[in-house]
N, CA, C and O of each residue as an XYZ file, in Angstrom:
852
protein
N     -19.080    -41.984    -14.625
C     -20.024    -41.274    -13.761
C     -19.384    -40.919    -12.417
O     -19.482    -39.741    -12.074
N     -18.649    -41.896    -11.488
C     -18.209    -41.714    -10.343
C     -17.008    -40.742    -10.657
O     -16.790    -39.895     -9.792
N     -16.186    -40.744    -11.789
C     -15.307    -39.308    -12.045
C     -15.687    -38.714    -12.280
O     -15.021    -37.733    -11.951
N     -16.812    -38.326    -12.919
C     -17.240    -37.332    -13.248
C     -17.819    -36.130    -12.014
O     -17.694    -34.906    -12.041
N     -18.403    -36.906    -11.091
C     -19.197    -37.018     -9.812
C     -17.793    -36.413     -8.902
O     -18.189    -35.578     -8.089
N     -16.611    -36.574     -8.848
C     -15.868    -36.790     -8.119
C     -14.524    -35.305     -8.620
O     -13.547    -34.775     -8.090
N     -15.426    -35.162    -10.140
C     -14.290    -33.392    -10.300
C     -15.077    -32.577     -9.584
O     -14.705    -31.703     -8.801
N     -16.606    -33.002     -9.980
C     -17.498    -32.273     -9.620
C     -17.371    -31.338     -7.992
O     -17.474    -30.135     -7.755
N     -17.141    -32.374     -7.211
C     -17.111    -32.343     -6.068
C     -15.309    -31.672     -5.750
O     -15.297    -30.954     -4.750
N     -14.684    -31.737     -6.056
C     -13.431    -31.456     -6.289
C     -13.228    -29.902     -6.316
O     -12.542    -29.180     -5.594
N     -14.593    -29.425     -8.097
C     -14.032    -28.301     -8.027
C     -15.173    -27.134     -6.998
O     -14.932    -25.937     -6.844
N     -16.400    -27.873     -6.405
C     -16.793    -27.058     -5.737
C     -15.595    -27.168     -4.346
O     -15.568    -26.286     -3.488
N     -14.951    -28.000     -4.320
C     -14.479    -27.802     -2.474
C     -13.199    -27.089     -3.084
O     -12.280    -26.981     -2.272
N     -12.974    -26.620     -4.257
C     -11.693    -25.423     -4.635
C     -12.326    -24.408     -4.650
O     -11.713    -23.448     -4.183
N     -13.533    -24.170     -5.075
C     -14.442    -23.054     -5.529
C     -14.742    -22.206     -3.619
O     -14.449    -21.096     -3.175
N     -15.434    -23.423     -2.995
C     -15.099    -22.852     -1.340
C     -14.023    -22.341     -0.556
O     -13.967    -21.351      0.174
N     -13.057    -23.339     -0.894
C     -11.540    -22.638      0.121
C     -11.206    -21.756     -0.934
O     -10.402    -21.010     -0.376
N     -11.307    -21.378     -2.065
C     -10.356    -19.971     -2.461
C     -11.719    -19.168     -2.116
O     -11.137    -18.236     -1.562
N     -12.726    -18.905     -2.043
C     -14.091    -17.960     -1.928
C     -13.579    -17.472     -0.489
O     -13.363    -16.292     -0.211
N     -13.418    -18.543      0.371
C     -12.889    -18.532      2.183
C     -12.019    -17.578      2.083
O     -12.095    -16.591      2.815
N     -11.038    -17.725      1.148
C      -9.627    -17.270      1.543
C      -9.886    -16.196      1.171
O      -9.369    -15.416      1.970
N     -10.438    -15.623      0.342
C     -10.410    -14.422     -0.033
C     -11.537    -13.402      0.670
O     -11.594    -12.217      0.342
N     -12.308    -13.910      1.538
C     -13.129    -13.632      2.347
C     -12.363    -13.525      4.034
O     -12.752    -12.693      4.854
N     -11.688    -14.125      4.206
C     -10.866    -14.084      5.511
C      -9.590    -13.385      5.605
O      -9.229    -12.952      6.699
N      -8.772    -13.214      4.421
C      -7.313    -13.271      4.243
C      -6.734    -11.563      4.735
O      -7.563    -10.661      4.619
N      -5.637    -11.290      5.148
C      -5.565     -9.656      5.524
C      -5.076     -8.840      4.556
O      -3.851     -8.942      4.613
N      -5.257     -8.403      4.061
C      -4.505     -7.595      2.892
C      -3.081     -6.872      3.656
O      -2.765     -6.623      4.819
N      -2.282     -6.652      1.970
C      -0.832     -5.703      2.630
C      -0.823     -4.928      1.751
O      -1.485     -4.919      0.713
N       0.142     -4.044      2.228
C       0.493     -2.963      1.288
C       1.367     -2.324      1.906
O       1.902     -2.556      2.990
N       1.576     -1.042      0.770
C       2.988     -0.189      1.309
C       2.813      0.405      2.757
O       1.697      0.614      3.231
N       3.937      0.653      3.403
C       4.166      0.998      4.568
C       3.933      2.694      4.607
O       4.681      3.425      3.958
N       2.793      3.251      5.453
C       2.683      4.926      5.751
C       4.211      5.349      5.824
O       4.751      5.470      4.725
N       4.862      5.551      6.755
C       5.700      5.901      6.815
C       5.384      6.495      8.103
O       4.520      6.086      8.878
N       6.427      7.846      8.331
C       6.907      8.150      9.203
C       5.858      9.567      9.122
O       5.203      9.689     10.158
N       5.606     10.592      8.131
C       5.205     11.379      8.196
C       3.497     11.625      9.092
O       3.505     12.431     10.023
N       2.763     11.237      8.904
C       1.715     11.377      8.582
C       0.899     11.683     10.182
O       1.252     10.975     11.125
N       0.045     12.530     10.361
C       0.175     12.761     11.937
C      -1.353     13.158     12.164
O      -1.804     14.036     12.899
N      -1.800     12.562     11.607
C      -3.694     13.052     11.874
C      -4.543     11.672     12.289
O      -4.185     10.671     11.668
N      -5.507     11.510     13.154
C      -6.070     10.025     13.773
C      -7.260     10.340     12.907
O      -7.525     11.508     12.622
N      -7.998      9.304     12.474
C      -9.242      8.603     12.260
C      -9.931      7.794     13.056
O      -9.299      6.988     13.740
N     -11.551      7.846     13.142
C     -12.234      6.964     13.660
C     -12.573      5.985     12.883
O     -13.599      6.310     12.287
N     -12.202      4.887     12.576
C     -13.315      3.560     12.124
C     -14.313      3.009     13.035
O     -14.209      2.620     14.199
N     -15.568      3.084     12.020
C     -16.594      2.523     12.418
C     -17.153      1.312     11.757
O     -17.946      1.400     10.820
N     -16.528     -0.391     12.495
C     -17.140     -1.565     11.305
C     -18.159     -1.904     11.751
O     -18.542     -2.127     12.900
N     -18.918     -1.972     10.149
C     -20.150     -2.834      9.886
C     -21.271     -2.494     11.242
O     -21.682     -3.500     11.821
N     -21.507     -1.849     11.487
C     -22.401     -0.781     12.478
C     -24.144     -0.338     11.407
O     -24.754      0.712     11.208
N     -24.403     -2.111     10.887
C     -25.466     -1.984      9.945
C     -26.496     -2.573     10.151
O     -26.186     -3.366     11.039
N     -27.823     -2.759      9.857
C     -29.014     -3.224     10.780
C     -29.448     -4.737     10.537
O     -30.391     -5.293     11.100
N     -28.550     -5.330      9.555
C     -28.321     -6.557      9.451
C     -27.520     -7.039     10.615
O     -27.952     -8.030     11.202
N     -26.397     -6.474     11.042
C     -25.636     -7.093     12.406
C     -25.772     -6.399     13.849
O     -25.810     -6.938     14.954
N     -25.833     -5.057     13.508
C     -26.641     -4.631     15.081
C     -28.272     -4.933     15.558
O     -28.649     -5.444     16.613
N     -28.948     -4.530     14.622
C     -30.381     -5.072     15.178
C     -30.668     -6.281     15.110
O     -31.470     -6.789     15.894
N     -29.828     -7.210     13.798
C     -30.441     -8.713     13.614
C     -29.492     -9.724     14.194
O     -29.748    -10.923     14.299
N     -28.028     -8.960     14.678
C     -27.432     -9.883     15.272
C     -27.577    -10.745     16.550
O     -28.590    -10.655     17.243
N     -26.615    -11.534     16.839
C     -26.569    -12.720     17.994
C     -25.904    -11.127     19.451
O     -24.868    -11.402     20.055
N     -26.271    -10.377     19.631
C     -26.150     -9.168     20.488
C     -27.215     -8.788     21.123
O     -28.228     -8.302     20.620
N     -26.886     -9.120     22.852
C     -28.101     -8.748     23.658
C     -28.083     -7.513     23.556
O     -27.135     -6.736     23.445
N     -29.404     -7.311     23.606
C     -30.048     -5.788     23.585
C     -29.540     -4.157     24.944
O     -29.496     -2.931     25.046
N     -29.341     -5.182     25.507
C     -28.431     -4.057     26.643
C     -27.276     -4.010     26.100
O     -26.990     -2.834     25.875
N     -26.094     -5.051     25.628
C     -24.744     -4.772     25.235
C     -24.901     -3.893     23.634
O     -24.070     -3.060     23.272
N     -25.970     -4.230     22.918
C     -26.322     -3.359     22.034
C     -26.178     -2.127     21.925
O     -25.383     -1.441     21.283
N     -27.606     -1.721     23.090
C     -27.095     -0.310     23.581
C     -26.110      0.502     24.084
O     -26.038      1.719     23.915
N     -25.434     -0.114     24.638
C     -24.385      0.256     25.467
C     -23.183      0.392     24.418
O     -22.469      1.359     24.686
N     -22.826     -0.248     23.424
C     -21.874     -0.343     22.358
C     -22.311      0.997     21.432
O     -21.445      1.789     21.058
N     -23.765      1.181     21.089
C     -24.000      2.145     20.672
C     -23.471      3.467     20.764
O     -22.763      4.131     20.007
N     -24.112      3.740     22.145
C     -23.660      4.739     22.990
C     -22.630      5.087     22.918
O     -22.500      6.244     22.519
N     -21.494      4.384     23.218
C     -19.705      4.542     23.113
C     -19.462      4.922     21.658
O     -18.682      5.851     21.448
N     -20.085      4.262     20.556
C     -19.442      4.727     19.207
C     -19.829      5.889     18.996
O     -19.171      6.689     18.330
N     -21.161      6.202     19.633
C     -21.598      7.511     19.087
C     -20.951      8.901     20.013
O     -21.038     10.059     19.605
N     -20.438      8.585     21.044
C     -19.794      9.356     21.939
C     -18.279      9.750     21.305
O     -17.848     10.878     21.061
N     -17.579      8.377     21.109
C     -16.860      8.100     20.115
C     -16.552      9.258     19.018
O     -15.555      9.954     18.823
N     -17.919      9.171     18.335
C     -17.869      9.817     16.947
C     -17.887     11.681     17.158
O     -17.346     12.599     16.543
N     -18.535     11.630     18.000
C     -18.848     12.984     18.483
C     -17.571     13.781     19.228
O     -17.460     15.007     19.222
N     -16.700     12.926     19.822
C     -15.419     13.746     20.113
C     -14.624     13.520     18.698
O     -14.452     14.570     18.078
N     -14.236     12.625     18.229
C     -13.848     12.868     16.715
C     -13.989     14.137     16.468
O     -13.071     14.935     16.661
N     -15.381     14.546     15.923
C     -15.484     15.885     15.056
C     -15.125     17.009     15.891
O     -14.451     17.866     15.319
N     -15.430     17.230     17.195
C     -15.051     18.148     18.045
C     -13.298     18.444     17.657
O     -12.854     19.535     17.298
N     -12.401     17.037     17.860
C     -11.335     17.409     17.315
C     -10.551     17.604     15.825
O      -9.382     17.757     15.469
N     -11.859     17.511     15.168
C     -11.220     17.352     13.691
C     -10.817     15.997     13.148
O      -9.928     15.933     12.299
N     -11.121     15.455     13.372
C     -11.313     13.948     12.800
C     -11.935     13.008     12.140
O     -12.582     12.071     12.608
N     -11.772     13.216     11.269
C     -13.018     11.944     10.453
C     -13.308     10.848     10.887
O     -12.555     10.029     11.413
N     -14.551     10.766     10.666
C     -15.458      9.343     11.054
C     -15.635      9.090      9.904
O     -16.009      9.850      9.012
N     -15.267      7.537      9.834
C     -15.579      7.016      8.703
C     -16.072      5.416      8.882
O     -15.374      4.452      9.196
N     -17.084      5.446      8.665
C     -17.839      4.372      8.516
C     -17.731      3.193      7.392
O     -17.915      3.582      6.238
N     -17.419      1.605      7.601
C     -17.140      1.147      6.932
C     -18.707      0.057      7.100
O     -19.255     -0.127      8.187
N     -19.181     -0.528      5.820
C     -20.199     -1.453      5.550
C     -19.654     -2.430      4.949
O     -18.608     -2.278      4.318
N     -20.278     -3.600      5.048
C     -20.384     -4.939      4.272
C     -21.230     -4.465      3.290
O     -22.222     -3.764      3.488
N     -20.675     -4.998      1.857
C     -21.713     -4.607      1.188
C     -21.109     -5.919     -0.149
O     -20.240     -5.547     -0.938
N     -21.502     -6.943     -0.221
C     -21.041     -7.621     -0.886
C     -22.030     -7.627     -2.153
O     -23.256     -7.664     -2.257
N     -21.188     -7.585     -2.882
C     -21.566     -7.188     -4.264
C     -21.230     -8.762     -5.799
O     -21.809     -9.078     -6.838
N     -20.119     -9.227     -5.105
C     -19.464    -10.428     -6.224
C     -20.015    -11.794     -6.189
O     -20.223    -12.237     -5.060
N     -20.316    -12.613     -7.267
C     -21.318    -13.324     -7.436
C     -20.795    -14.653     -6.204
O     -21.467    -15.298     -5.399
N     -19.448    -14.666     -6.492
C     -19.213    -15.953     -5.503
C     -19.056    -15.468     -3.898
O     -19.447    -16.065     -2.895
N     -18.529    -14.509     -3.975
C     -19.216    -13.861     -2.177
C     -20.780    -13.473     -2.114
O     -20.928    -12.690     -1.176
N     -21.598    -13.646     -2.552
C     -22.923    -13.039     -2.415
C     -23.185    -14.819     -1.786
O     -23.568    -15.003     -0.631
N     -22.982    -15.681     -2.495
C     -23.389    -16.925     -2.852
C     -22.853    -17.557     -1.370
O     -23.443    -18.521     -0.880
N     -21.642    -16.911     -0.674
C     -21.106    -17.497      0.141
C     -21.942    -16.600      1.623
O     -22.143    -17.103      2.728
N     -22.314    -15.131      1.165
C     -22.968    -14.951      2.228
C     -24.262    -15.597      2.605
O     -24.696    -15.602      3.757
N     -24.857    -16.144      1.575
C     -26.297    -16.392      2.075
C     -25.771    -17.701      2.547
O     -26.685    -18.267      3.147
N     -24.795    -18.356      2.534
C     -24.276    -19.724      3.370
C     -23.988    -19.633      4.510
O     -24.430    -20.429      5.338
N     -23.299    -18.789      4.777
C     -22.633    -18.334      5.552
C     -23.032    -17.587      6.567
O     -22.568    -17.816      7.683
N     -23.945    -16.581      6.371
C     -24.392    -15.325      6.606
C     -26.070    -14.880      6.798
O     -26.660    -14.075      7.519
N     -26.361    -15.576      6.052
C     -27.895    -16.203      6.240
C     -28.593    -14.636      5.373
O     -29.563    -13.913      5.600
N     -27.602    -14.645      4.426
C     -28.073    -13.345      3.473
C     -27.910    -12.207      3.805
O     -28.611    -11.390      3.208
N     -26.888    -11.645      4.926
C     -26.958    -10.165      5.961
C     -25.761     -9.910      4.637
O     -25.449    -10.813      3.860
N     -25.296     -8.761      4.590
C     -24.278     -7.527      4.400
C     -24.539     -7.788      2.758
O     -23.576     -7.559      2.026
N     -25.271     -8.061      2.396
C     -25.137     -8.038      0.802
C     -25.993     -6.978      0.499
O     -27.151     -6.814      0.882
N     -24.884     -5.841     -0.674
C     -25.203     -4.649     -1.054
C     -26.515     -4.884     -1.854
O     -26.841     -5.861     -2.527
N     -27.311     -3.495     -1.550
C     -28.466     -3.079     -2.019
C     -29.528     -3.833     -1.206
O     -30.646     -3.685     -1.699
N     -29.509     -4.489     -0.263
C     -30.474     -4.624      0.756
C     -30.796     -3.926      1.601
O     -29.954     -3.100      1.952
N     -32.102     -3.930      2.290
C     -32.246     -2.459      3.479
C     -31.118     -3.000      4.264
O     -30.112     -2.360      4.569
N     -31.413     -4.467      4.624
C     -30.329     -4.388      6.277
C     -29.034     -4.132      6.176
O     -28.421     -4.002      7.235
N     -28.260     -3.990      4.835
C     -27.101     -3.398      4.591
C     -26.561     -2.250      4.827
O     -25.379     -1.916      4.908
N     -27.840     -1.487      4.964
C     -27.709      0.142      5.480
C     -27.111     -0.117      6.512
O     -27.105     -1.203      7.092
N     -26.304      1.321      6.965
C     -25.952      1.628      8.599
C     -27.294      2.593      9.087
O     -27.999      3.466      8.582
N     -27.185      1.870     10.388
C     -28.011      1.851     11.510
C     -28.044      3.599     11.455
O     -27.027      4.288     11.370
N     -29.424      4.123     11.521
C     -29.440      5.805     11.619
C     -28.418      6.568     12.910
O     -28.441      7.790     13.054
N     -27.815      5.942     13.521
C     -27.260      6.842     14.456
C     -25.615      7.082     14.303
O     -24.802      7.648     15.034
N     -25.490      6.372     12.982
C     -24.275      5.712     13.053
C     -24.014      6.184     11.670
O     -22.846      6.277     11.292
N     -25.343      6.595     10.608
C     -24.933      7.410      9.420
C     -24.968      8.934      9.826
O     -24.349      9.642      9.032
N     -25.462      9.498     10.724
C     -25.847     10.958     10.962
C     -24.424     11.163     11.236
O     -23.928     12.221     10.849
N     -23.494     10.074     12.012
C     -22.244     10.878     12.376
C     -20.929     10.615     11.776
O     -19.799     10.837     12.211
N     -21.449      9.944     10.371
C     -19.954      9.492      9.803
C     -19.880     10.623      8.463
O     -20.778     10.756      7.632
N     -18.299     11.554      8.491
C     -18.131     11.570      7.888
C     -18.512     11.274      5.931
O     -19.225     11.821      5.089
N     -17.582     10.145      5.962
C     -17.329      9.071      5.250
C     -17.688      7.585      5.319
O     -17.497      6.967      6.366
N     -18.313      6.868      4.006
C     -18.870      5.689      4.010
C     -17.919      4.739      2.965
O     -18.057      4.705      1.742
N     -17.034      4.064      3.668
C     -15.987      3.053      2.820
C     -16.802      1.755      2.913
O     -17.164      1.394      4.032
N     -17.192      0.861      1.595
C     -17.848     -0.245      1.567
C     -16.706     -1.548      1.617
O     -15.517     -1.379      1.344
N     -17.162     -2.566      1.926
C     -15.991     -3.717      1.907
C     -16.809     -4.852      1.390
O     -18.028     -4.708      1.298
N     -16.139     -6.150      0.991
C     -16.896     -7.600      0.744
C     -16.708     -8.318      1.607
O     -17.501     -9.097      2.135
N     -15.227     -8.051      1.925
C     -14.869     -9.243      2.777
C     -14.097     -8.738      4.100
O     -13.581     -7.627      3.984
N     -13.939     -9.403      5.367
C     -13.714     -9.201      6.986
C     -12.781     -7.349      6.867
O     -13.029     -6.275      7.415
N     -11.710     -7.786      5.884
C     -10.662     -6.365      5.805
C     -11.206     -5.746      5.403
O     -11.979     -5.915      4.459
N     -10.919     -4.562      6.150
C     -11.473     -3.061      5.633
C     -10.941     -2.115      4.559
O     -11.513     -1.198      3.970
N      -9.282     -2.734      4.430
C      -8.120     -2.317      3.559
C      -8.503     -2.718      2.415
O      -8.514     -1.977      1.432
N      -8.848     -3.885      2.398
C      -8.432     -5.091      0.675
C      -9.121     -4.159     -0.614
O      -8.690     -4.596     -1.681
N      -9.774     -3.359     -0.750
C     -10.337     -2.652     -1.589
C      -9.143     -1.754     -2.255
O      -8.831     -1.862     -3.441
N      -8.437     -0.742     -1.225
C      -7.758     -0.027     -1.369
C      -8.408      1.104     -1.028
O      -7.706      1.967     -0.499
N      -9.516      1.336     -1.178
C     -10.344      2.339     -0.829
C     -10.649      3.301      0.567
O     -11.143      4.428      0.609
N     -10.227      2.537      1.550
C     -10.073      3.160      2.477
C      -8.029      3.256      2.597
O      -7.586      4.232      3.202
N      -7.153      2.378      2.092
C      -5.908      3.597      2.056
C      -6.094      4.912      1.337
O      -5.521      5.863      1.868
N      -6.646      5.112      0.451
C      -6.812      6.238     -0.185
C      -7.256      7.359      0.391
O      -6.819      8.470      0.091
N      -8.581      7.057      1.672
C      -8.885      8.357      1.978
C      -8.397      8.324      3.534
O      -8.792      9.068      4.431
N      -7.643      7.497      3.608
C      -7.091      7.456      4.796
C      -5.788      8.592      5.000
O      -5.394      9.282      5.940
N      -5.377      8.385      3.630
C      -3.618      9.298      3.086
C      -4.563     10.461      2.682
O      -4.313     11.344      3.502
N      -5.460     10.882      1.888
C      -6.351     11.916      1.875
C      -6.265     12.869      3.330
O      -6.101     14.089      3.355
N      -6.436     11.875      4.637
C      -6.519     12.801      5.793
C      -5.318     13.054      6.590
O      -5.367     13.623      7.681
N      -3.841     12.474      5.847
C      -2.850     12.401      6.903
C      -3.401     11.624      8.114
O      -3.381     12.117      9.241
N      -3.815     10.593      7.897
C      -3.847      9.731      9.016
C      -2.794      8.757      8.925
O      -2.346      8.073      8.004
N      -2.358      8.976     10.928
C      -1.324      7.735     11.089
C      -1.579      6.985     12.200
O      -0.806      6.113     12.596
N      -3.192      7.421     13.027
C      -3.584      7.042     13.920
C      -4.840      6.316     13.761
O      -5.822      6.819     13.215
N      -4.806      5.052     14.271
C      -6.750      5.051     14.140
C      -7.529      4.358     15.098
O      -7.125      3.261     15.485
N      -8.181      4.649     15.371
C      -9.446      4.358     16.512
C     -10.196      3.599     15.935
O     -10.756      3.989     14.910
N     -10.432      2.187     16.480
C     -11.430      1.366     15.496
C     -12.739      0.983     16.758
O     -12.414      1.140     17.935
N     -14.177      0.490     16.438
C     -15.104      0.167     16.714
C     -15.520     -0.602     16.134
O     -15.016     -1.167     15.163
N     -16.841     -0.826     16.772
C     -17.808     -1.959     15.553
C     -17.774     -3.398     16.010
O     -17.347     -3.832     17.080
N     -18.334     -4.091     14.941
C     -18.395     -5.080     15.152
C     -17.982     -6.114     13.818
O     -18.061     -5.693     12.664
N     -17.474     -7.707     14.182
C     -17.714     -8.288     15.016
C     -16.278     -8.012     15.607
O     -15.542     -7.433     14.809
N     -15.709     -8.308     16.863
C     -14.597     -7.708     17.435
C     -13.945     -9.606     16.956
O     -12.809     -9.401     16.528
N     -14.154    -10.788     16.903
C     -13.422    -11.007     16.495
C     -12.966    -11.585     15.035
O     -11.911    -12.145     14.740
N     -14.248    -11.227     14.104
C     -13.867    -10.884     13.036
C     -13.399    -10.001     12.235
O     -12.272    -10.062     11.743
N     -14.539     -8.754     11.955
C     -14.100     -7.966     10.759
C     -13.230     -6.732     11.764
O     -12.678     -5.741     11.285
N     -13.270     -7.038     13.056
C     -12.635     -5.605     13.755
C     -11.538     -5.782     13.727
O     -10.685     -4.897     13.659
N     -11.215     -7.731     13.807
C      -9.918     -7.924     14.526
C      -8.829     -7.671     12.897
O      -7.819     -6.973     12.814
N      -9.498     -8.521     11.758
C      -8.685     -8.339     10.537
C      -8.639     -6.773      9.787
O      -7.772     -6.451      8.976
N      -9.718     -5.916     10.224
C      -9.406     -4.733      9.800
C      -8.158     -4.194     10.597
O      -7.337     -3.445     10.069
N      -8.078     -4.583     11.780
C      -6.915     -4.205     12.656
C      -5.343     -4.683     12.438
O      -4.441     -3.847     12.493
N      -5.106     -5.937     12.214
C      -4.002     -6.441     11.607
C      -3.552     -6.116     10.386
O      -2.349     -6.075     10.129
N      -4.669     -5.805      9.355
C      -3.850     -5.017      8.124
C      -3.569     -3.561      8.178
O      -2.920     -2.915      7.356
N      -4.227     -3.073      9.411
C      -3.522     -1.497      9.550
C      -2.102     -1.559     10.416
O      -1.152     -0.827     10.137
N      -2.080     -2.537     11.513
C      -0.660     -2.669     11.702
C       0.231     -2.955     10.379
O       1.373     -2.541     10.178
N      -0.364     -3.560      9.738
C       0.910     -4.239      8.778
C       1.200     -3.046      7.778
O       2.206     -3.168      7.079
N       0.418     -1.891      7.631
C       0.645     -0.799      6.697
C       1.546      0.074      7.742
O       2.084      1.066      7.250
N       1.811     -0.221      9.357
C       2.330      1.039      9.675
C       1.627      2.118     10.577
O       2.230      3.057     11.098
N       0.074      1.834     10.718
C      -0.897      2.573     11.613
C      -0.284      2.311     12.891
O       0.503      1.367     12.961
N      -0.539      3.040     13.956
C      -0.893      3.092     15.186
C      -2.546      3.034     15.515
O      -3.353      3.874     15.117
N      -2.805      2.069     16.182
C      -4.278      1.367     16.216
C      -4.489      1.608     17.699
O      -3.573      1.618     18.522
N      -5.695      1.790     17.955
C      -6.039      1.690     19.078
C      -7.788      0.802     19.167
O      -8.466      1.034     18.165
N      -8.259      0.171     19.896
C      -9.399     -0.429     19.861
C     -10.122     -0.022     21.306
O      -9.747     -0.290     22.447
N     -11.378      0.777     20.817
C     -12.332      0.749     22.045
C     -13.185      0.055     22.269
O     -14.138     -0.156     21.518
N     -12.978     -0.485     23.472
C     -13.308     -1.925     23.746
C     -14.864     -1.680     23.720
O     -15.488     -2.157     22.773
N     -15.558     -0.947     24.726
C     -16.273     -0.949     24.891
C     -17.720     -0.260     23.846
O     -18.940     -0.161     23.974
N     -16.702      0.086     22.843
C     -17.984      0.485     21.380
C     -17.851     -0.789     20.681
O     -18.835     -1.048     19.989
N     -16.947     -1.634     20.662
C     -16.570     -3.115     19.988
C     -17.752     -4.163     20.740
O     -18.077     -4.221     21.926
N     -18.124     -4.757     19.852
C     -19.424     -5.962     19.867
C     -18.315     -7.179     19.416
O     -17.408     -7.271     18.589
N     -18.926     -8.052     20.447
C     -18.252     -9.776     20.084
C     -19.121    -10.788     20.392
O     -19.307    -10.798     21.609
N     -19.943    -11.932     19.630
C     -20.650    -12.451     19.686
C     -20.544    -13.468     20.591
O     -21.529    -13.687     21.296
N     -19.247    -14.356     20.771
C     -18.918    -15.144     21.491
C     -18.525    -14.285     23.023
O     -18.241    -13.087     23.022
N     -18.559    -14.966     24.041
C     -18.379    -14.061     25.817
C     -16.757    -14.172     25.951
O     -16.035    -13.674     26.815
N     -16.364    -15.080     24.689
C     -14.556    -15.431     25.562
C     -13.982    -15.192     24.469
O     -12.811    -15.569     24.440
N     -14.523    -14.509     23.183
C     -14.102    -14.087     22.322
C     -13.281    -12.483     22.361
O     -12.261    -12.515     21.673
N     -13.482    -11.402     22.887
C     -12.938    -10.388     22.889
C     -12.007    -10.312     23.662
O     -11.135     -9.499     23.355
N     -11.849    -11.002     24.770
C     -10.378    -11.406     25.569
C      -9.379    -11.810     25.055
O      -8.347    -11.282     25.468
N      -9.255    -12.731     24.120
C      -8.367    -13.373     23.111
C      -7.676    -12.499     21.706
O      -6.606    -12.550     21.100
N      -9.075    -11.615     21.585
C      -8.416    -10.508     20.992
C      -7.919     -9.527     21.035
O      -7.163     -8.984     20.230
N      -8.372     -9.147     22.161
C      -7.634     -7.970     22.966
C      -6.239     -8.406     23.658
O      -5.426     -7.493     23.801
N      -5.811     -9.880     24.169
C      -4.754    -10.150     24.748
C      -4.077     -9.994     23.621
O      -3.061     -9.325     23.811
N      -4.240    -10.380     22.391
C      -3.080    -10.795     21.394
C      -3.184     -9.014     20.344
O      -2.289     -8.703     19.558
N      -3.989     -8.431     20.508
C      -4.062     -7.278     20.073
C      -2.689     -6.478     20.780
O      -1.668     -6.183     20.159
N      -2.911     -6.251     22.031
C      -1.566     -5.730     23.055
C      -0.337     -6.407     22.991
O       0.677     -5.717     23.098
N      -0.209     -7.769     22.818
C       0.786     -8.164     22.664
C       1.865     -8.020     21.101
O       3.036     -8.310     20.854
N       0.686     -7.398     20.276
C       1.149     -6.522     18.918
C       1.161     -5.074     18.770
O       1.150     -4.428     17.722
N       1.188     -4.605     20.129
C       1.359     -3.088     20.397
C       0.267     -1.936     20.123
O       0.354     -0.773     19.729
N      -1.088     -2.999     20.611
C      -1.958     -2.465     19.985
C      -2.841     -1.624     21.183
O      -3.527     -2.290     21.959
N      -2.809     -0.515     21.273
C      -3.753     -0.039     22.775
C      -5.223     -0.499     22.458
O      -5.763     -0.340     21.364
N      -5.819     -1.109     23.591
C      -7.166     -1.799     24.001
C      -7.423     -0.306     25.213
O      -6.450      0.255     25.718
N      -8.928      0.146     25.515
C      -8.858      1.206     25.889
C     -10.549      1.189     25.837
O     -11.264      0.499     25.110
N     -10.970      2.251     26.926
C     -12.615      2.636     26.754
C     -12.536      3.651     25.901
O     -11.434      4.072     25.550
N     -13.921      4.296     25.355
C     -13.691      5.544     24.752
C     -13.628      6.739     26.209
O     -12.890      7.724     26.236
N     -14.593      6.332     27.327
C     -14.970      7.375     28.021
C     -12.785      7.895     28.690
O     -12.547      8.993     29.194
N     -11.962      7.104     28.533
C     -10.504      7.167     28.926
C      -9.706      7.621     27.967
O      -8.717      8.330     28.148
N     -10.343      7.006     26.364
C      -9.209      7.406     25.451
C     -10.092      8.481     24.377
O      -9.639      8.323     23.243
N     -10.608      8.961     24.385
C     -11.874      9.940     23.789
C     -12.110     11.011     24.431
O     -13.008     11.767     24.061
């Protein structure tokens, strides 16, 4: 009984750290290259599960709003796709880990999974994800090389989760990244400093939109 009791327990705490890992981890892939010369906007998880129901005061709310949508709106002026990325977890052991985790937000086919109306009127494109990376699908390299993009402008939220790991696997493909700070949401107050210091210190421009937009 006590072994039995004791795989038991064994294989749920394997069943958690690989669910984790594959929920946290950055994806890689081949390197863009040299050619490619067109910028993109990313827009993360900008959905009414984490903007309206999140741990985000209602003034920094607004105000983050505002910038993405300003954001989005010089995009198209210059020819640029907006592309909007969602949580939309779909797989039985990430669904299982969001409602642990997550308290049931970004899981596909729920209303609060939708993006927020101001934030679908101006995207382009809608790339779905499960987990923090925006890459790991493959789905957004695809329409990323679709646009000759070698530039990208990221937003959203959370700045130091899904913004910060969507950001490290576009360095590691070869992007030139830039992060606007001020359309970026971070739940913690000493959290976006830490990411933004170590963001720059990986050659990453940190920037307003109203300066770099």
């Amino acid at each position: 009984m006590i072994l039995a009791v004791s795989i038991a327990t064994l294989a749920v705490f394997l069943w958690l750290a690989i669910t984790l890992w594959r929920f946290v981890r950055v994806s890689r892939a081949e390197h863009i290259g040299d050619r490619r010369q067109g910028t993109a906007l990313l827009l993360i998880d900008m959905q009414k599960d984490f903007l309206d129901d999140g741990p985000y005061p209602t003034e920094l709310r607004a105000q983050a709003l505002d910038a993405v949508s300003r954001a989005a709106l010089q995009a198209r002026r210059n020819g640029c796709p907006v592309i909007a990325v969602r949580q939309a977890v779909r797989s039985p052991s990430l669904r299982l880990l969001a409602r642990l985790a997550l308290g049931g937000k970004g899981m596909d086919g729920t209303a609060g999974s939708e993006l927020v109306p101001e934030v679908a009127a101006l995207s382009d494109h809608v790339v779905s994800k499960e987990v923090k990376d925006a890459f790991a699908s493959g789905e957004l390299d695809r329409l990323l090389a679709q646009h000759d993009a070698a530039h990208l402008r990221i937003a959203g939220l959370d700045g130091e989760h899904c913004v910060r790991s969507t950001c490290l696997a576009a360095l590691q493909r070869g992007y030139n990244v830039t992060l606007l700070s001020d359309a970026i949401l971070t739940a913690r107050d000493t959290g976006w400093d830490k990411v933004a210091r170590q963001a720059r210190m990986q050659g990453v421009t940190v920037g307003k939109v109203a300066t770099l937009c």
